[in-house]
N, C-alpha and C positions, 0 to 999 in steps of 0.2 A: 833582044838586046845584043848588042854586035862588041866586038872589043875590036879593034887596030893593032895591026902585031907590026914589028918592026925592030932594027935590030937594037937599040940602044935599050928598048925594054927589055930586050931577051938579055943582054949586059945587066940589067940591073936588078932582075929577078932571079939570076942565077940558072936558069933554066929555059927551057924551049916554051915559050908564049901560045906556043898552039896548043898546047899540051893540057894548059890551063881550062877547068870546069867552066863551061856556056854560065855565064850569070852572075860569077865568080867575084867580077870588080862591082856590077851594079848594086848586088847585097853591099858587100862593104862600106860602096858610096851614102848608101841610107845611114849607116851608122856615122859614117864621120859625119856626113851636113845636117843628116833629119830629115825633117818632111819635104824639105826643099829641094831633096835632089827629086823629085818625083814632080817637081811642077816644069819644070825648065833648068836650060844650060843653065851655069856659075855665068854670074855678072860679071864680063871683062872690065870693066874698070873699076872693079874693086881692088882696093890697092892697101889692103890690110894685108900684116904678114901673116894672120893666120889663115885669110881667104889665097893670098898667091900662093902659100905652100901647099895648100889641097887643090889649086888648080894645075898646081905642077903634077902632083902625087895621082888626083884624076885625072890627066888630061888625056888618055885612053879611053876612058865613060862614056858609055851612051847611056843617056838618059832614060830610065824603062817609062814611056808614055801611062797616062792616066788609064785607068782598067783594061791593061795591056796583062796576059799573065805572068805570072815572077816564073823566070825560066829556073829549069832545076840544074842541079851539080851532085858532081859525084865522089864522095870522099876518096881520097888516095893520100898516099905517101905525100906529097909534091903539093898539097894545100893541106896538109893535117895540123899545121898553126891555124891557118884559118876556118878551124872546124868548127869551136863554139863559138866564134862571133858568129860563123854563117849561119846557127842555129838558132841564135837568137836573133839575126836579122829577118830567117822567116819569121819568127816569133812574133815579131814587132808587122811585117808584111801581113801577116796574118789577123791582126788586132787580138794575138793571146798575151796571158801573160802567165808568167811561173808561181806554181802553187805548192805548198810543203806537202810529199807525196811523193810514191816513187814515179821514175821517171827517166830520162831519157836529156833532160836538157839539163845544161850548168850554167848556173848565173852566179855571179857577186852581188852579195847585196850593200843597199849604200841610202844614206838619209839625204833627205834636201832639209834644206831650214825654209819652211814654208813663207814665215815671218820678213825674212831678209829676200827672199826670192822674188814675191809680191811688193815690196819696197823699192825694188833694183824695177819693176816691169812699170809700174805704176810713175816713178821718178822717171824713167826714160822715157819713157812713152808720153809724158807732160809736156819733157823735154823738146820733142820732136814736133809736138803739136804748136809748140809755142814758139818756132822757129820762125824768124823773118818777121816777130812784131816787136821789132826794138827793144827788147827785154834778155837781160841777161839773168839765166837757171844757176844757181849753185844747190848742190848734193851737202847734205851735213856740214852747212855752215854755221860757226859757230859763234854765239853769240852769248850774253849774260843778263839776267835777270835782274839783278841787284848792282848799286852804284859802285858797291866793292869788288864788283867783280869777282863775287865766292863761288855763286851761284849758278852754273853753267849750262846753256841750250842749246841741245841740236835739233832743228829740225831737220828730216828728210828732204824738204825742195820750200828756197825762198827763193823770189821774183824780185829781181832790180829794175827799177825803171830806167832808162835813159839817164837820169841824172846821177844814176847810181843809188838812190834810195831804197830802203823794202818798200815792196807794192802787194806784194801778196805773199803768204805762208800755206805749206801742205803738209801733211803726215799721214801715211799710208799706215793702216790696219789693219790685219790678216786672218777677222774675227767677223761674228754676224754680227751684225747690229741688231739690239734687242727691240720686241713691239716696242716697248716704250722709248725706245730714243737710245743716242749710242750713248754705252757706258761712261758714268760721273767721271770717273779717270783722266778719260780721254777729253773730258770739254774742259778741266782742269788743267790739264795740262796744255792744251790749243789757247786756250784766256792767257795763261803765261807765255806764250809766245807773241802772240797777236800784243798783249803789254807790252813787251819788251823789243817790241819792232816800231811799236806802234802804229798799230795797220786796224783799223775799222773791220777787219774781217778773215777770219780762218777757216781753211778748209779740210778736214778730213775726210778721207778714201776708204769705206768699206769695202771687204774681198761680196759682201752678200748684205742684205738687207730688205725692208720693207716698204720701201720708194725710194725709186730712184735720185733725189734729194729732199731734204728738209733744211731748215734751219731755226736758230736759235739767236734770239736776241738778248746780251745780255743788260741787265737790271742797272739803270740809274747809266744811259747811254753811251753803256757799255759795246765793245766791239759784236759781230752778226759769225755767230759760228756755222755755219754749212758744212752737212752731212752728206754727203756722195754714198750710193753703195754700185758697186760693179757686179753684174752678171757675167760670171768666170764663164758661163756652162755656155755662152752666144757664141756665133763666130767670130774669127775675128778680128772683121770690117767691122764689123758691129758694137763690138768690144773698144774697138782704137775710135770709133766716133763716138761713144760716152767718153773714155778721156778727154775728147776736143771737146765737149760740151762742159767739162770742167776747169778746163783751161779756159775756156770763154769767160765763166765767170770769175775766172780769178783776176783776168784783166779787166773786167767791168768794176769790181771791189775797188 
């Protein structure tokens, strides 16, 4: 891993750029982007501002190549801010993680909301698959149940057709789906939606389950509820083409 010295970095790092530990920026880079500084350069025409600000911030980076070794650095004065990120950058290079015990590494710890997280992956990733078929995705749009409008619905991802009508409904679940079928709750609460759009058909998103679809027909020709469940643990190419296969049939519904 090579770094570019030059003077405007040595201006803005306060200090001599050669001086700086062999490896020093390419740890870092793993932390701000993740897995993707390790496959290829940052996409120049990305034109987000939180992608142009890191490609300003890296724009020294060399990329460390795929089973290339993580070069080492050496604690000093002159990078000791950057000492526990660099430690948990090996950390993460290393595929460890921190355990309660003594030790040698410092982390922050911090919760995801699993629930909301798989909701936001599953929603976008619809999103993207269902791009360029004449259909407009809205996220938590809101709708009502009852004529009074008391009653209040959000689903996760409804489907507009061209004319602007519901065409399809989704709701992401962050739960296995049981043998017997996914949880009374969740087809109760899908019937109320699919009513209230009035759509022939709903789809719920399991994180895990027991086939990869089912479905349910409801009683007295009632709407066709579809059950998805996703294999989190696949790659994932693999993973993004079960969503496309649910976006398929949402637009066949």
């Amino acid at each position: 891993m090579g770094h570019r010295h030059g003077h405007r970095r040595a201006a803005r790092s306060g200090g001599d750029p050669a001086r700086k530990p062999a490896g020093l920026a390419g740890l870092l880079s793993l932390l701000v982007l993740g897995p993707a500084a390790m496959q290829g350069p940052l996409p120049s025409n990305n034109t987000t501002h939180v992608h142009v600000f890191q490609q300003t911030r890296l724009a020294d980076v060399t990329v460390l190549g795929r089973g290339r070794p993580v070069p080492g650095w050496r604690p000093s004065r002159l990078n000791a801010r950057y000492h526990q990120a660099l430690h948990l950058a090996r950390a993460v290079l290393d595929d460890a993680s921190p355990e309660h015990g003594p030790g040698g590494l410092r982390t922050q710890g911090f919760l995801l909301d699993m629930n909301r997280l798989f909701e936001d992956f599953v929603t976008a990733a619809l999103r993207d698959a269902l791009h360029g078929t004449y259909h407009t995705v809205r996220f938590q749009d809101g709708h009502h149940l009852d004529e009074a409008a008391a009653i209040r619905l959000r689903p996760d991802l409804v489907l507009y057709g061209p004319d602007g009508s519901p065409c399809a409904v989704a709701d992401a679940k962050y739960k296995t789906e049981k043998r017997n079928g996914c949880p009374e709750t969740d087809l109760y609460q899908m019937l109320a939606y699919c009513t209230a759009l009035g759509l022939g058909a709903g789809h719920l998103v399991y994180a895990k389950g027991e086939a990869p679809h089912a479905a349910h027909r409801v009683r007295h020709a009632g709407p066709v509820i579809h059950q998805h469940a996703l294999d989190l643990e696949q790659e994932p190419a693999a993973l993004l083409a079960d969503v496309e296969e649910v976006a398929q049939r949402m637009t066949v519904d």
